[in-house]
Steps between C-alpha positions, in 0.01 A plus 500: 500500500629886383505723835321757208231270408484433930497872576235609238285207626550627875407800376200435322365276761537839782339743251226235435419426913513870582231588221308209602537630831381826429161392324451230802529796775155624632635850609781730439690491801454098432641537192842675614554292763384173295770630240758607738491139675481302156809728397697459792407069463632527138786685600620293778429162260689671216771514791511126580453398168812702383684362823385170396641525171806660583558226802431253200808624244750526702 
């Protein structure tokens, strides 16, 4: 697997849970925090996942 093809995929699959997150969310406030925690998830999985397959290279 390409880290590109890996990244993009990462990528699409954040921008695809926060706007899935964002039409699920009954209020606004719900909505930023919804999207703030969903965010911060993705963030911290794109962490382990690079960790992961850094760990995995070397």
């Amino acid at each position: 697997m390409e880290t590109t093809a890996f990244l993009r995929g990462m990528g699409a699959g954040a921008v695809a849970g926060a706007a899935i997150g964002a039409m699920v969310a009954v209020n606004r406030k719900a909505m930023r925090t919804g999207v703030g925690r969903a965010m911060q998830q993705a963030g911290a999985a794109m962490d382990t996942a690079l960790y992961d397959f850094m760990h995995t290279m070397r």
